[in-house]
MOPAC internal coordinates of N, CA, C and O (Angstrom, degrees):
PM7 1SCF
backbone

  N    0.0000 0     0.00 0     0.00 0    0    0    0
  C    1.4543 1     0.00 0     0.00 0    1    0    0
  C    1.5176 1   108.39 1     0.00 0    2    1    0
  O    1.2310 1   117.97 1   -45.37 1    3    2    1
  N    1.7284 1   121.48 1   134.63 1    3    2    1
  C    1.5870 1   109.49 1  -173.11 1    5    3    2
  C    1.7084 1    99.53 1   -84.58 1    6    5    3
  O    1.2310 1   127.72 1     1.95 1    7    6    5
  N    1.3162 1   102.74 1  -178.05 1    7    6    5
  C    1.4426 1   123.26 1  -165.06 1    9    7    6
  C    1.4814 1    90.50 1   -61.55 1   10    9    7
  O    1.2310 1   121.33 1   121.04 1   11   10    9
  N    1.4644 1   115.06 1   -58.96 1   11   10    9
  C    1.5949 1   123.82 1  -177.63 1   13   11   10
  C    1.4440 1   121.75 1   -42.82 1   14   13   11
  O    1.2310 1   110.60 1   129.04 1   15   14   13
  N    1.3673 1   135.28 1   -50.96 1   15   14   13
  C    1.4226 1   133.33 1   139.77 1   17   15   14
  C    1.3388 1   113.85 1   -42.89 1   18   17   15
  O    1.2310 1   116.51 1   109.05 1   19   18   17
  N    1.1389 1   124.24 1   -70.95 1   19   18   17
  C    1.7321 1   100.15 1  -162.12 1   21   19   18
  C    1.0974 1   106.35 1   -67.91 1   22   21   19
  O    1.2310 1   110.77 1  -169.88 1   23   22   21
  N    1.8659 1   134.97 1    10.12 1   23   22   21
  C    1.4634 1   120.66 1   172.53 1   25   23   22
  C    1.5924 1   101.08 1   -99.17 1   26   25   23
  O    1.2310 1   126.21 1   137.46 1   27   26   25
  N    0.9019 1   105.67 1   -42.54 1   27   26   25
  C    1.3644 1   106.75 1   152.39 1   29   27   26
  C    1.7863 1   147.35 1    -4.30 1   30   29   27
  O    1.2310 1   130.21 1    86.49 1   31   30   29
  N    1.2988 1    97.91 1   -93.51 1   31   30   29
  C    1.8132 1   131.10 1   157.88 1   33   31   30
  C    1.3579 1   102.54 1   -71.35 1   34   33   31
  O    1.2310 1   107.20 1   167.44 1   35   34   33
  N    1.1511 1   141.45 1   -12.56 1   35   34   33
  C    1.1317 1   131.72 1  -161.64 1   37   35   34
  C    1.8186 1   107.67 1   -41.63 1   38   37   35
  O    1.2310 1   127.72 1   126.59 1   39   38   37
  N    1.2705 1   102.74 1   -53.41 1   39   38   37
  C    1.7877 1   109.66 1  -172.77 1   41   39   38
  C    1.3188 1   108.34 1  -144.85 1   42   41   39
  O    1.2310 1   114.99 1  -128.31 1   43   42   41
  N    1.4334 1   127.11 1    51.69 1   43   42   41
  C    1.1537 1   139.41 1  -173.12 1   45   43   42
  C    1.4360 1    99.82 1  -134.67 1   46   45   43
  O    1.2310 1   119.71 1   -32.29 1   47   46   45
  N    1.3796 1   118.16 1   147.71 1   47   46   45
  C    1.5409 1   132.02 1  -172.75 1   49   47   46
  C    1.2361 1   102.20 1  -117.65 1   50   49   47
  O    1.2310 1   114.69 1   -39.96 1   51   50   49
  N    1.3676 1   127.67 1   140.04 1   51   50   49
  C    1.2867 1   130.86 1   179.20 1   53   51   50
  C    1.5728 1   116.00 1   -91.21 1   54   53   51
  O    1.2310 1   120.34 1   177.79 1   55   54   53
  N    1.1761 1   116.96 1    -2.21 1   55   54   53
  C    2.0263 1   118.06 1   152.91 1   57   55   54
  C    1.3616 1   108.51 1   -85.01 1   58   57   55
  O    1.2310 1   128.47 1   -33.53 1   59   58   57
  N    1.3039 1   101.30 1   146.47 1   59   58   57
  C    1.0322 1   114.67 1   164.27 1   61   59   58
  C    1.4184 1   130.02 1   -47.79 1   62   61   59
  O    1.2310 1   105.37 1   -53.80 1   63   62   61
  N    0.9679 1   144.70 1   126.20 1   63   62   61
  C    1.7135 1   140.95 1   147.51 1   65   63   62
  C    1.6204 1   114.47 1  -109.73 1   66   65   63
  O    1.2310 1   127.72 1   -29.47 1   67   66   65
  N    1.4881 1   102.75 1   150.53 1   67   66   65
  C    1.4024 1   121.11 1  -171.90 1   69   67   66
  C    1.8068 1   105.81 1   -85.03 1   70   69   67
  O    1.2310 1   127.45 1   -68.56 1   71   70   69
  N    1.5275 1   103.26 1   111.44 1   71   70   69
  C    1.2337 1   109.05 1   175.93 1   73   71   70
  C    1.7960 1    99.15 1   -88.89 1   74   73   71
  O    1.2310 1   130.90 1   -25.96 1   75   74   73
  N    1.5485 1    96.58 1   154.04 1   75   74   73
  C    1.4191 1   127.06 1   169.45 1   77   75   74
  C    1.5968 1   110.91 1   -72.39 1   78   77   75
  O    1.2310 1   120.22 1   -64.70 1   79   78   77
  N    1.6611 1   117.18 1   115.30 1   79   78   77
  C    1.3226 1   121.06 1  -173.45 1   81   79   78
  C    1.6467 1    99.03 1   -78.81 1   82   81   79
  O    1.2310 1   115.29 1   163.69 1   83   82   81
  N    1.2762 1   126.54 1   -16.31 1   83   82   81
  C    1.7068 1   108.47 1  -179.25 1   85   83   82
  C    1.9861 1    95.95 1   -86.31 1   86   85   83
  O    1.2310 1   120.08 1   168.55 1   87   86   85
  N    1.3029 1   117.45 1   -11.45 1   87   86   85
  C    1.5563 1    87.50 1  -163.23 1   89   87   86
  C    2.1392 1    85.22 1  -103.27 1   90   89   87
  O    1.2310 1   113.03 1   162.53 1   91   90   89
  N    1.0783 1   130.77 1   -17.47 1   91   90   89
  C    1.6996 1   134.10 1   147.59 1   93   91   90
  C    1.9709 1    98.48 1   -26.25 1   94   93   91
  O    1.2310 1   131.07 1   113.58 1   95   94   93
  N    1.7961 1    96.25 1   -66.42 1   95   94   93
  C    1.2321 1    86.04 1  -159.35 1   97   95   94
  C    1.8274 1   114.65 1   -75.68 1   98   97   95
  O    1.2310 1   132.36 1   165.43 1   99   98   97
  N    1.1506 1    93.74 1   -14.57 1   99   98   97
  C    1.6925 1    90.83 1  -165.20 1  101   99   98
  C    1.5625 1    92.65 1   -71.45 1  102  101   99
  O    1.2310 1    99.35 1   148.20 1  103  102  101
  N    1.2508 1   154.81 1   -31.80 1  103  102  101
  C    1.4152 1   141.88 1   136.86 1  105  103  102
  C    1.3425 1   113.54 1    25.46 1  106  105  103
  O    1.2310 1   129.46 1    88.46 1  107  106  105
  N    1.4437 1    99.36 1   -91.54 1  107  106  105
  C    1.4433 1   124.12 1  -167.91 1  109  107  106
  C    1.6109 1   107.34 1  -111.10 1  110  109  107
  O    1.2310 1   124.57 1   119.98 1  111  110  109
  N    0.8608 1   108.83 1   -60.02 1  111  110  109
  C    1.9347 1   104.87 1   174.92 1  113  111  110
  C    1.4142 1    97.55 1   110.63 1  114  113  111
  O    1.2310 1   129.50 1  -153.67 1  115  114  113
  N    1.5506 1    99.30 1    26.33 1  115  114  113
  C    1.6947 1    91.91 1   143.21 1  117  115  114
  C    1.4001 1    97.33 1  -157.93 1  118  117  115
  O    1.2310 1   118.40 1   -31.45 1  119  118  117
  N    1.3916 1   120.66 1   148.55 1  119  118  117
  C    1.7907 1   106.28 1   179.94 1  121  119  118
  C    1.4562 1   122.62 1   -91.36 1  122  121  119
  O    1.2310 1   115.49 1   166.62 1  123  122  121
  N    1.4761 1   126.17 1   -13.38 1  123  122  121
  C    1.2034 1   128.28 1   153.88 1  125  123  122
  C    1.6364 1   107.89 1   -63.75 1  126  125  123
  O    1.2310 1   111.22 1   136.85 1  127  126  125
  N    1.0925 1   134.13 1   -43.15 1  127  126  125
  C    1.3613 1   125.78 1   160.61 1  129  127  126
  C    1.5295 1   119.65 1   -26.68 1  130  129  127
  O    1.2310 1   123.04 1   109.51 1  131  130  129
  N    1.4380 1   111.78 1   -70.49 1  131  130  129
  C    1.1751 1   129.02 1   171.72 1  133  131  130
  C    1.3394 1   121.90 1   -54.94 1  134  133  131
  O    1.2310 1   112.88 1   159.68 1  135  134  133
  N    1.5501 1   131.05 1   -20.32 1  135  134  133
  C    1.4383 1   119.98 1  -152.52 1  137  135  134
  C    1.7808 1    77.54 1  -107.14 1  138  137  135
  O    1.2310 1   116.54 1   136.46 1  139  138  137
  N    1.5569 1   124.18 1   -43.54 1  139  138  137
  C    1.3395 1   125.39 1   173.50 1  141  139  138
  C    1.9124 1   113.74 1   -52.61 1  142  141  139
  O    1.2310 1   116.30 1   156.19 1  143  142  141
  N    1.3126 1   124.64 1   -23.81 1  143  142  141
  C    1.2960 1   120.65 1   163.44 1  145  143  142
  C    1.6151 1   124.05 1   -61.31 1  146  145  143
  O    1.2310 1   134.95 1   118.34 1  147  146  145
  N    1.5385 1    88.67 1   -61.66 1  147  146  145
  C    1.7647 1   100.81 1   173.28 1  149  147  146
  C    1.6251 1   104.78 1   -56.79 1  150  149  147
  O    1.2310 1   119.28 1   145.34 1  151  150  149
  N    1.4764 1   118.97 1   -34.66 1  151  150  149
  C    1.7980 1    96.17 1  -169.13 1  153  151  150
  C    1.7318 1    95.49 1   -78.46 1  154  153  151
  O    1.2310 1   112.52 1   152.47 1  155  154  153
  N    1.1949 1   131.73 1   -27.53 1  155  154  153
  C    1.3494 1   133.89 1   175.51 1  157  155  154
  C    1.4867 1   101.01 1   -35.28 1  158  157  155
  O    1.2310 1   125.36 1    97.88 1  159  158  157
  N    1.5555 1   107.31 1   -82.12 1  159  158  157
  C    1.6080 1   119.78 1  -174.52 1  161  159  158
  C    1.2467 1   117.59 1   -56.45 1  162  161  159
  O    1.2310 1   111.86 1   155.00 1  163  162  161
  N    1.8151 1   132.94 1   -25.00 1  163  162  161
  C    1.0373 1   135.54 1  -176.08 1  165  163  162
  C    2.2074 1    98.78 1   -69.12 1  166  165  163
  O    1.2310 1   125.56 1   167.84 1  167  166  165
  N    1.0084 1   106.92 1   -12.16 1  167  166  165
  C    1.2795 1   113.60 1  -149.51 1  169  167  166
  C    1.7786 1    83.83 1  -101.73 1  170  169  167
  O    1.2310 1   118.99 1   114.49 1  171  170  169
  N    1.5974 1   119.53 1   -65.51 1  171  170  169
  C    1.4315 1   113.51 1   168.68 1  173  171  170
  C    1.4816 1   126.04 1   -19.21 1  174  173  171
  O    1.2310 1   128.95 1   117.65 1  175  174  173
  N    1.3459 1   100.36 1   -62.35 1  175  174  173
  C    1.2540 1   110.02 1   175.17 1  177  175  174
  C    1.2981 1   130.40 1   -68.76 1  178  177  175
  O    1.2310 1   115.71 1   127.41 1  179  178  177
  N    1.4688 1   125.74 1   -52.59 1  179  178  177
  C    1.0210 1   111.98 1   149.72 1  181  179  178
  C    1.2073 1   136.06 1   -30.34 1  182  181  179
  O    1.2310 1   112.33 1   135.80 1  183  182  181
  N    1.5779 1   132.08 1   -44.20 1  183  182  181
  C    1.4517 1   131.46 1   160.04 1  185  183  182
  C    1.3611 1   110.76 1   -54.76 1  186  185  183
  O    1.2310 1   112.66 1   133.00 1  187  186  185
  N    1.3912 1   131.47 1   -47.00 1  187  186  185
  C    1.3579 1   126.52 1  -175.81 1  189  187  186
  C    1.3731 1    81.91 1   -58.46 1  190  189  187
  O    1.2310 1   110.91 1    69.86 1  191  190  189
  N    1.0440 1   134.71 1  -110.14 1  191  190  189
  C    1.7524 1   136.90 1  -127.38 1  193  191  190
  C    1.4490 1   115.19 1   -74.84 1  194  193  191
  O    1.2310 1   123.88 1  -157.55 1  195  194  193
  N    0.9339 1   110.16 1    22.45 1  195  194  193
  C    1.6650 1   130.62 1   158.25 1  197  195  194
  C    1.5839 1   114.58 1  -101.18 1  198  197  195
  O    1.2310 1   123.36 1   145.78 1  199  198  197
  N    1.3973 1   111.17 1   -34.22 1  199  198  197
  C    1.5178 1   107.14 1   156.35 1  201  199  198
  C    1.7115 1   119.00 1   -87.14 1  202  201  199
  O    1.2310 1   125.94 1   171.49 1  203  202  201
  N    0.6791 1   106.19 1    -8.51 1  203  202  201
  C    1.7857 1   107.04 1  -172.97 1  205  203  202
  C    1.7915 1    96.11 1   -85.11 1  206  205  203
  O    1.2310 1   123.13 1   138.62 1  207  206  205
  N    1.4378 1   111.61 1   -41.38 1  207  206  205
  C    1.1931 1   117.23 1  -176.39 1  209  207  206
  C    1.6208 1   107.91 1   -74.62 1  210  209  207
  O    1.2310 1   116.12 1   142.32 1  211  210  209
  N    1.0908 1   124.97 1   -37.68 1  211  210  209
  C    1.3748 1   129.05 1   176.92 1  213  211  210
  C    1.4465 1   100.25 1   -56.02 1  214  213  211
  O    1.2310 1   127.38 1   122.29 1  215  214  213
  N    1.4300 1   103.40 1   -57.71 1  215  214  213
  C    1.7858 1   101.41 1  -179.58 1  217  215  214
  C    1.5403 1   127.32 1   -17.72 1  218  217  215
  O    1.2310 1   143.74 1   106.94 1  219  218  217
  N    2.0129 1    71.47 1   -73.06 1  219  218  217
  C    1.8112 1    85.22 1  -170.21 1  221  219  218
  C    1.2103 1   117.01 1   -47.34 1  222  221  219
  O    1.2310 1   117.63 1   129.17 1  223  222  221
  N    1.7702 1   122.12 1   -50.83 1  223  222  221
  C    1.2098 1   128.41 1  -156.79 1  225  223  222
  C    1.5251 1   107.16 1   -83.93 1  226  225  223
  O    1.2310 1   116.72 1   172.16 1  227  226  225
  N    1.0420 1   123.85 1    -7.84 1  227  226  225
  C    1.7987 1   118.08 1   152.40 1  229  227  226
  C    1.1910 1   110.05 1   -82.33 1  230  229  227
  O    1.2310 1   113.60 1   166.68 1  231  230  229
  N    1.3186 1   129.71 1   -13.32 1  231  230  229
  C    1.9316 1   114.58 1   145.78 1  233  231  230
  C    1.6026 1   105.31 1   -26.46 1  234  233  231
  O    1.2310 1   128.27 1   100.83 1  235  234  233
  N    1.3110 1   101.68 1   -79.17 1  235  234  233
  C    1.3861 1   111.01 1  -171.17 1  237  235  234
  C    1.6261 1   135.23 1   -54.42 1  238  237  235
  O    1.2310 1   134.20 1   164.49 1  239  238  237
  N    1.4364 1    90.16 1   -15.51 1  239  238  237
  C    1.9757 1    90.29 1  -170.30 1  241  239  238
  C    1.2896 1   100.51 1   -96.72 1  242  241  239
  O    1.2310 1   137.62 1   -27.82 1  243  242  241
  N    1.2954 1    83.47 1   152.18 1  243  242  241
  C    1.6313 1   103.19 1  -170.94 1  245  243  242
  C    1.7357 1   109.58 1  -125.03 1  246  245  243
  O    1.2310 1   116.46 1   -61.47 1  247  246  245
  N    1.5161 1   124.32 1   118.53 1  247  246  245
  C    1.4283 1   133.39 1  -173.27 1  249  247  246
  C    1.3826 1   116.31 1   -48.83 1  250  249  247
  O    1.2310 1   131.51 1   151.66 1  251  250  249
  N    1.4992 1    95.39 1   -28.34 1  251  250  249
  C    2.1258 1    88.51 1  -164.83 1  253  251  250
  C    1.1484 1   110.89 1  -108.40 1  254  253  251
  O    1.2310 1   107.06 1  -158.90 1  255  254  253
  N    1.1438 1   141.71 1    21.10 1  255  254  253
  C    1.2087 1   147.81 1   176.60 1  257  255  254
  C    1.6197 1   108.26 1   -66.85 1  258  257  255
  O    1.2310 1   118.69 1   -53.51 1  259  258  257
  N    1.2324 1   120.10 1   126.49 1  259  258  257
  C    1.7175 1   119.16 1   179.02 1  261  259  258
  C    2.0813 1    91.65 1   -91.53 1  262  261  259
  O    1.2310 1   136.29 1    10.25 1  263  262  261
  N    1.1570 1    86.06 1  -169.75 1  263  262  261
  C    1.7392 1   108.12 1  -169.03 1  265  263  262
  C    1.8375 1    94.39 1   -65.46 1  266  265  263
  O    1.2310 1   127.20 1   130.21 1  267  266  265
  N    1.7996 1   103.75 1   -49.79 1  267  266  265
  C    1.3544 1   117.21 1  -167.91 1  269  267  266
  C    1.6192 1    98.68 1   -51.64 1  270  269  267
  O    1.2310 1   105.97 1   145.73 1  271  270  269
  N    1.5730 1   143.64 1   -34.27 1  271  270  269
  C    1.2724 1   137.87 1  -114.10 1  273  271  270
  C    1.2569 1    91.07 1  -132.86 1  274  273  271
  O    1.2310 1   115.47 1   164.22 1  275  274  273
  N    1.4675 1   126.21 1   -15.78 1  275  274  273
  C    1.5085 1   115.96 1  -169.44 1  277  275  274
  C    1.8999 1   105.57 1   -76.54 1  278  277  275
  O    1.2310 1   131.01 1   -45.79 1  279  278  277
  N    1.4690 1    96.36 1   134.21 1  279  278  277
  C    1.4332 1    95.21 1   165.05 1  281  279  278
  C    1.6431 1    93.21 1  -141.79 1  282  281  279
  O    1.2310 1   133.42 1     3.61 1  283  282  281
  N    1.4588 1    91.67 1  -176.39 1  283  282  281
  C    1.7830 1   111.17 1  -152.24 1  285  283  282
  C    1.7221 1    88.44 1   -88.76 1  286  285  283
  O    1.2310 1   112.87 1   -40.03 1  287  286  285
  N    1.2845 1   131.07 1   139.97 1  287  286  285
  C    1.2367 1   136.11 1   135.64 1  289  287  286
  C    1.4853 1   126.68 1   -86.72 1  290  289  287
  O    1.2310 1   116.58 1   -43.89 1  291  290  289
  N    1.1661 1   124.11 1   136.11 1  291  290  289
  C    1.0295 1   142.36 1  -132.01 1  293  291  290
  C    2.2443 1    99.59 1  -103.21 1  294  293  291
  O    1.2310 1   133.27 1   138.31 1  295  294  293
  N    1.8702 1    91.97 1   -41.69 1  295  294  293
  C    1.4357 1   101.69 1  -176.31 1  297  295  294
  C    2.3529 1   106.20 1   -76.31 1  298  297  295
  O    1.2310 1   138.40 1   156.01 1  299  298  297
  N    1.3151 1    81.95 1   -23.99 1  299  298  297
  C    1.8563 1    94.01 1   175.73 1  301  299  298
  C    1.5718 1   103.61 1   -61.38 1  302  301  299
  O    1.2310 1   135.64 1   116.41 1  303  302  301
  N    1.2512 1    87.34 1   -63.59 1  303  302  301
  C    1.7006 1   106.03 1  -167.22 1  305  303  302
  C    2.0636 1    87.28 1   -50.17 1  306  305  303
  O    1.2310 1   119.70 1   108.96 1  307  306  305
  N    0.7379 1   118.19 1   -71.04 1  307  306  305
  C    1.9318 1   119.22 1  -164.07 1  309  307  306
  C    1.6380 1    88.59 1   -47.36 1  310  309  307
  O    1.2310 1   115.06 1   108.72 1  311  310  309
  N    1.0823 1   126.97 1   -71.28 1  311  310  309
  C    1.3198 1   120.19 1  -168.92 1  313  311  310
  C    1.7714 1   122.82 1   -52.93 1  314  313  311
  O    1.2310 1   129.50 1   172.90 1  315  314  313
  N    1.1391 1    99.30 1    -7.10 1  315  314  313
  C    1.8255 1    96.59 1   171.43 1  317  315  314
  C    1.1383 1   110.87 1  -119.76 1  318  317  315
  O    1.2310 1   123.49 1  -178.86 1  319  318  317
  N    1.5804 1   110.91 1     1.14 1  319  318  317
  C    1.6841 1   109.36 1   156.52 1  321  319  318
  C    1.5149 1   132.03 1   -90.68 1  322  321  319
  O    1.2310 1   131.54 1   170.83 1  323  322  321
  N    1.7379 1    95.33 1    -9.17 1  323  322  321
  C    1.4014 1   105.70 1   165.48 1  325  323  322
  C    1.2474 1   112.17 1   -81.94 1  326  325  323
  O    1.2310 1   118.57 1   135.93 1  327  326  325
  N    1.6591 1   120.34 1   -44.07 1  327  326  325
  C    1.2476 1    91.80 1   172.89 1  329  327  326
  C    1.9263 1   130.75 1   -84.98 1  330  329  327
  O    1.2310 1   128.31 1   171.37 1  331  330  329
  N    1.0752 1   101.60 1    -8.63 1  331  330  329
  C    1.5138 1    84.12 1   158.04 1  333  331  330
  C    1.3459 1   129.86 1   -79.23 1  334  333  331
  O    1.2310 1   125.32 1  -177.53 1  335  334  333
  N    1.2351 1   107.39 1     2.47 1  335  334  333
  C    1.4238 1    99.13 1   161.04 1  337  335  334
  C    1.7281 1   127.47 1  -108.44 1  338  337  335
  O    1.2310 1   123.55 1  -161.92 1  339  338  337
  N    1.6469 1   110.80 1    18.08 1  339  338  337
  C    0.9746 1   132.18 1   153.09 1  341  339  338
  C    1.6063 1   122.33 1   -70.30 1  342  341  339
  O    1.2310 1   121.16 1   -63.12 1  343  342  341
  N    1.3445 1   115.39 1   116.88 1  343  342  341
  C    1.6054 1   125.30 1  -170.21 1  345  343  342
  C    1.4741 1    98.79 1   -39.19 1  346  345  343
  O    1.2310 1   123.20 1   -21.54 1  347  346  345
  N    1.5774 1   111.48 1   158.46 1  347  346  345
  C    0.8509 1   125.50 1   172.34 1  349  347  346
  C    1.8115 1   131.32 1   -62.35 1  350  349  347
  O    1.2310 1   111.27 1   -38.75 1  351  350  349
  N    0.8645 1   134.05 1   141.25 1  351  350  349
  C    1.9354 1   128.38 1  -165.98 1  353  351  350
  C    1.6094 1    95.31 1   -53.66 1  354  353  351
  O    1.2310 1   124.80 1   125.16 1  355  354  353
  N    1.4510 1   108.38 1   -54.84 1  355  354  353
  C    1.8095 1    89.70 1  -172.30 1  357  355  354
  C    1.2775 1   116.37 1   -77.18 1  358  357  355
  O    1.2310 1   113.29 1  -174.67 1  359  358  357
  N    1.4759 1   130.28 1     5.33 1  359  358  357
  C    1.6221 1   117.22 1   165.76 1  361  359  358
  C    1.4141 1   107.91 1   -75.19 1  362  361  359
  O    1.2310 1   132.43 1   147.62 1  363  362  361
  N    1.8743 1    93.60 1   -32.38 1  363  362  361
  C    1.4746 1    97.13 1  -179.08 1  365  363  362
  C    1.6572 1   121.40 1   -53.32 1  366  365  363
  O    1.2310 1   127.35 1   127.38 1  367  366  365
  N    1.4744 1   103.47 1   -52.62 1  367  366  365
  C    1.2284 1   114.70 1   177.93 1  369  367  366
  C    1.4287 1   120.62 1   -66.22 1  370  369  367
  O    1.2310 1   124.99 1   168.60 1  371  370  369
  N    1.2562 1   108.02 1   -11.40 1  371  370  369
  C    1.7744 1   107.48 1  -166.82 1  373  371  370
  C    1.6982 1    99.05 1   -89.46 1  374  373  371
  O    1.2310 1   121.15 1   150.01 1  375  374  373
  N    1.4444 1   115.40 1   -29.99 1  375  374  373
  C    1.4093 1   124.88 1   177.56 1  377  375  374
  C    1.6533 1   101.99 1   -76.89 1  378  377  375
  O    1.2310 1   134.96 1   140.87 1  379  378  377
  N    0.9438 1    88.66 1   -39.13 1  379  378  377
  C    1.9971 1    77.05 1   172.28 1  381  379  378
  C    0.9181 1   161.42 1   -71.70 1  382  381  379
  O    1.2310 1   137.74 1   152.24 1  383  382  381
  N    1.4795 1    83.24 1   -27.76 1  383  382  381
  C    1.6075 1   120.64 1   143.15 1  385  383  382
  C    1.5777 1   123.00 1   -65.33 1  386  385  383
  O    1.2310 1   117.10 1   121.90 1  387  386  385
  N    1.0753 1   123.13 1   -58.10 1  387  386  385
  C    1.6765 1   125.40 1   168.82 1  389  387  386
  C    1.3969 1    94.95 1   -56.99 1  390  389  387
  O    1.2310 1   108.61 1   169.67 1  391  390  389
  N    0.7938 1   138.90 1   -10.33 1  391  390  389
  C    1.7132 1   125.32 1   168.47 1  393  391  390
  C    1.4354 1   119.63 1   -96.32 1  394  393  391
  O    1.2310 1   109.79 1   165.97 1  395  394  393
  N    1.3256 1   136.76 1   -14.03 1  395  394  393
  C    1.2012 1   139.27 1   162.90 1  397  395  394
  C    1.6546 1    88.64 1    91.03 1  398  397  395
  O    1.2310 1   118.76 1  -124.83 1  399  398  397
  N    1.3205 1   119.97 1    55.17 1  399  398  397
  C    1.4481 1   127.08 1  -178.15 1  401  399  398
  C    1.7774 1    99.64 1  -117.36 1  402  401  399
  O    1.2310 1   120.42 1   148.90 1  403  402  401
  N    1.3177 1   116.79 1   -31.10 1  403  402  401
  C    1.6100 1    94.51 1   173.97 1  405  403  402
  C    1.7424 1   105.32 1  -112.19 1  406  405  403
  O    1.2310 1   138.22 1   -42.14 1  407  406  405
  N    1.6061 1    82.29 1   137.86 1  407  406  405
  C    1.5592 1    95.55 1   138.70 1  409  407  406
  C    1.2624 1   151.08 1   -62.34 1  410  409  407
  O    1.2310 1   128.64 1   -75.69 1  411  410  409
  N    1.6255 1   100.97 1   104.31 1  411  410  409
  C    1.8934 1    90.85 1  -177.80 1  413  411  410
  C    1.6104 1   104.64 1  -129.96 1  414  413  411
  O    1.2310 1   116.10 1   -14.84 1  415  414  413
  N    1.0817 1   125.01 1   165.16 1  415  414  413
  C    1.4677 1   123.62 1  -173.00 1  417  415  414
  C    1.2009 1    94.82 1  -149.84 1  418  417  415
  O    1.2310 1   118.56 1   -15.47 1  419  418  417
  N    1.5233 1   120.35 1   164.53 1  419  418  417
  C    1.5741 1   140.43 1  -176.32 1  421  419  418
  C    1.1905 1   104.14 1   -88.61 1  422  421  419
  O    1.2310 1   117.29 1   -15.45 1  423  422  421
  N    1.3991 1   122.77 1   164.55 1  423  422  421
  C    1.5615 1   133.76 1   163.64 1  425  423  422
  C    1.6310 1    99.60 1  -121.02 1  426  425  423
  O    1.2310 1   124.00 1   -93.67 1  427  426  425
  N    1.5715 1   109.93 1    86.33 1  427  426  425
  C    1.5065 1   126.82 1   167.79 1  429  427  426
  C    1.8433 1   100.88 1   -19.96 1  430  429  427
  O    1.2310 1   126.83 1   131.80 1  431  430  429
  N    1.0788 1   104.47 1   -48.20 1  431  430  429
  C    1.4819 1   119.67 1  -141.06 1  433  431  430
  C    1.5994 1    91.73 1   -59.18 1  434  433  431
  O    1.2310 1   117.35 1   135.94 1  435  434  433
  N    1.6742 1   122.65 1   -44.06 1  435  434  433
  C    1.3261 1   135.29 1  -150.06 1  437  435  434
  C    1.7298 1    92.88 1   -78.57 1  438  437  435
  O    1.2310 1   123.44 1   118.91 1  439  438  437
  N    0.9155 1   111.01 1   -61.09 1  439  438  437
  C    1.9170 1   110.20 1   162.82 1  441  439  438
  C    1.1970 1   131.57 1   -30.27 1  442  441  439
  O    1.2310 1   115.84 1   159.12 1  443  442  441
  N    1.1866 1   125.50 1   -20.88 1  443  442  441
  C    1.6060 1   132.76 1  -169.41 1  445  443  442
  C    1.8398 1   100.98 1  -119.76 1  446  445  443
  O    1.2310 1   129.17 1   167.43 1  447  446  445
  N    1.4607 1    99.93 1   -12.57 1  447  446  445
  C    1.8617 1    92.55 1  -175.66 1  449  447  446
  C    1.3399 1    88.65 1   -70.04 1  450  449  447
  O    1.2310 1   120.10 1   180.00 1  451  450  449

């Protein structure tokens, strides 16, 4: 498993649970504020482990293979069942956020237009 998954999953559950919209908002002190942070980071991540996964699995592919030649690998197949069974990016992000794990800051500037 890379460093990036197990930092990941580390303490995150892959069901859903029902978060509290006053402690979302007490974050930021507005909850569209907050729900626009988490889809930000849900989105980071998702790009990270959409390339990490691309990575691995071009280990395995091979260019010259005709239609006749394709067979199943067995180490591909395990590796895209781990990650689908890796929680989803916005649980990821929604826990990371209730944890005081991302950085986000204001743009003063957008308040005063």
């Amino acid at each position: 498993m890379s460093k990036l998954r197990r930092q990941l999953t580390g303490n995150t559950n892959s069901s859903v649970e029902p978060k509290s919209l006053f402690d979302i908002k007490q974050k930021t002190g507005n909850v569209y504020e907050s729900i626009a942070i988490i889809a930000k980071r849900a989105n980071q991540i998702n790009i990270t482990v959409k390339e990490e996964l691309h990575n691995k699995l071009e280990e395995f592919a091979s260019h010259t293979d005709s239609l006749e030649e394709i067979h199943e690998n067995k180490e591909q197949i395990e590796i895209s069942k781990a990650y689908e069974r890796m929680p989803n990016p916005s649980l990821l992000a929604t826990t990371e956020f209730m944890e005081d794990k991302v950085y986000f800051r204001r743009n003063d500037e957008d308040l005063f237009s």
